[in-house]
Every structure is written in structure tokens, then in C-alpha cells.
N, C-alpha and C positions, 0 to 999 in steps of 0.2 A: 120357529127358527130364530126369531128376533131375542130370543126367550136364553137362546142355546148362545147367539153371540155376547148376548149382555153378561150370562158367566162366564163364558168363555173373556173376555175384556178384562172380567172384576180378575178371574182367575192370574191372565196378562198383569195388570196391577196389582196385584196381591203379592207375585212372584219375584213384577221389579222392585215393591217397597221390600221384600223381606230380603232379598239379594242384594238392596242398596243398604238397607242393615246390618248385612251380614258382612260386609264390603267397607264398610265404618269403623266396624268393630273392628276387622282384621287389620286396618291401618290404625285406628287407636293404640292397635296390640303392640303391633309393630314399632311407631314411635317410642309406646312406653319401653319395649324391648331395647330398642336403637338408647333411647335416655339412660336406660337401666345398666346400660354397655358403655356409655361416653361417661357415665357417672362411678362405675368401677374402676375403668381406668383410669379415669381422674386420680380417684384415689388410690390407685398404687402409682402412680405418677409420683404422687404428691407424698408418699409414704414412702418409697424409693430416695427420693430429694431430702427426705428430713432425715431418712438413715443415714443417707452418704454425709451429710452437713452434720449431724450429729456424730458420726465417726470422725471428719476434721477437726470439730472442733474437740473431741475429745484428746485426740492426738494432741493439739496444739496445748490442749493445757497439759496433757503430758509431760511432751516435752518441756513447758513452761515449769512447771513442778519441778521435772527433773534439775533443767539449769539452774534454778535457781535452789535447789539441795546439794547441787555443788557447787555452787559460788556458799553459802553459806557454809559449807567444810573446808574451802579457800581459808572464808576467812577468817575460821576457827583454828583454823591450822596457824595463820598467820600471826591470829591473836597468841595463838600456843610460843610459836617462836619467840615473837619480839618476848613475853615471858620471862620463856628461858633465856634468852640473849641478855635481859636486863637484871636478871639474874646474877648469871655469869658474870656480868660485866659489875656487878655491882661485890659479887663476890673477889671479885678478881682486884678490885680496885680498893676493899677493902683491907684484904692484906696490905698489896701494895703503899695506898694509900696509910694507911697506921702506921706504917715504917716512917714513911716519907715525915708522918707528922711528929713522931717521935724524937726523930733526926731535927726539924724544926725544932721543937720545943727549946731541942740542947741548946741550940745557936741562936734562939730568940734572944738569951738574954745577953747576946756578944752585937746580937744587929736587929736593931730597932725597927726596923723596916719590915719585920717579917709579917704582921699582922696585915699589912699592906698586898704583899702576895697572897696569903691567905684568900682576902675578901677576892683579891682577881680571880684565884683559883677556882675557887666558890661559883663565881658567878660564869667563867668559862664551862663547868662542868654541869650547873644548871642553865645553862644557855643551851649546850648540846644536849641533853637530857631533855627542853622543850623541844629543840631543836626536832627529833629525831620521832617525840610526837606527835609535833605536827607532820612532817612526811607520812607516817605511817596512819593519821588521822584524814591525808590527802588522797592519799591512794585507796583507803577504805570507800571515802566518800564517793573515789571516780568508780571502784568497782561497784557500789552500790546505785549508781546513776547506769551505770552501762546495764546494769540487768532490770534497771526499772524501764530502762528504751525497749532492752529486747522483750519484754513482758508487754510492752506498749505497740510493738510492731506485731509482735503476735496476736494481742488486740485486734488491731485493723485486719489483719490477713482474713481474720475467721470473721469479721464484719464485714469483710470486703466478701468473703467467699458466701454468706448468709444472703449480702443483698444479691448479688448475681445468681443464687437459686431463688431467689424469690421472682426477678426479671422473667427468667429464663422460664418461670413456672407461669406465670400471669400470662409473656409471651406463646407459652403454650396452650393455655386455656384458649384463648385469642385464636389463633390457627384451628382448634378445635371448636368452636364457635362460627369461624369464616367458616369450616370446611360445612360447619351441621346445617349450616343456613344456604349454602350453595349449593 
């Protein structure tokens, strides 16, 4: 009998070691399962966040491309006009102008002084001629400042929106980590 409890015992012990193995494993399994699950998620968490942040920021350069393809036919445009304006004006003034001076020439030699008008005329007419480019060398420069801001803003937005998915994600992991340990 003593014979019959001693296997009977080992049998007892044989049963709890191989059930406390068995019992190991199935929580090994599981952790790994449980890890194998927080670690998928993760990443589409984290694949999700760099979609959406890669579609903003694609957007913003988009957009950024775009304004500034039409500020560039602005000021293509613009440079088109002044152009033809000086053109124009230059044609216009050339008739004009040859009359005027032909008319001089007769009465130059009645009035001494005319040479005199001349140089002023001269200088009046290249004075408005800088004149005019600098305003339009003024306004170039502002519109080219104003799209280098909004290129610069649009910078920051999608820097701003990159770090706040990055918070937002670390903070996530965080919660996921408090949660996996509690």
C-alpha cells in the first residue's frame, strides 16, 4: 500500500508539475498574443498619423505651389503690362516728342534758352521713368515678401501639425503602456 501511495503522490506531482507547465505556457501564449495585439495596433496607430500628416502636409504644399504659381503669373502679367505701357508711352511720346523737338530746333535759334529747357525736360522725363520703376520695383518686392510669409506660415502650420501628431502619438503609447501595466 505504502507502494500504491508513493505513485500515487509522484503521479499527484507529475500532474501539478505538468499543469503548472502547461499553465506557463498558456500565459506566455497569451502575453505574447496580448504584445502581438498592442504592437499591431501601434502600428496602424502610428500609420494612420503619418497618413493623415502626410495628406496635410501634402495639401499645404499644394496649396503653397499653387499661390505661389499665381503670384508668379501676377507678376508676369504685371511685368507684361508695365512693357507694353512703356511702350506705348514711349511710342506715344515719340511722335509727340519729335514734333515738339522739331518746333524747338526752328526757335532755338530765335531763343538762346532753349537748350536750357531741354536738359530740364530730359531730366523731368528720366526722373518719371525711374520714378515709376521704382514703384513698380516696390510693389514687386512687397508682393514677393508677402508670399514668402505665406510660404513661411504654411511652414509652421504643418510643423505645428507634425509636432502635435507626434505628442498625441507618444501620448498614446503612454495610456497604452499605463493601461498594459495596470
Amino acid at each position: 500500500m505504502s507502494n500504491q501511495k508513493e505513485v500515487a503522490q509522484k503521479e499527484i506531482k507529475n500532474t501539478q508539475e505538468k499543469t503548472s507547465e502547461f499553465l506557463k505556457t498558456q500565459n506566455q501564449e497569451s502575453q505574447k498574443k496580448s504584445i502581438s495585439d498592442i504592437s499591431e495596433s501601434t502600428k496602424e496607430n502610428i500609420n494612420q498619423y503619418q497618413k493623415i500628416n502626410r495628406n496635410i502636409f501634402e495639401k499645404s504644399i499644394y496649396a503653397t505651389n499653387k499661390f505661389q504659381q499665381e503670384n508668379i503669373k501676377i507678376i508676369q502679367s504685371i511685368s507684361d503690362n508695365y512693357k507694353e505701357l512703356q511702350n506705348n508711352i514711349f511710342n506715344t511720346y515719340q511722335s509727340a516728342f519729335s514734333q515738339y523737338l522739331h518746333n524747338i530746333s526752328e526757335s532755338n535759334w530765335k531763343n538762346f534758352s532753349a537748350p536750357e529747357r531741354y536738359s530740364n525736360i530730359y531730366n523731368k522725363s528720366i526722373q518719371q521713368i525711374k520714378d515709376n520703376s521704382i514703384e513698380c520695383s516696390k510693389r514687386l518686392n512687397d508682393l514677393a515678401l508677402t508670399s514668402t510669409e505665406t510660404f513661411n506660415n504654411s511652414i509652421e502650420i504643418a510643423q505645428k501639425y507634425y509636432n502635435e501628431s507626434f505628442k498625441n502619438y507618444f501620448k498614446f503609447v503612454n495610456e497604452i503602456e499605463k493601461s498594459y501595466y495596470n
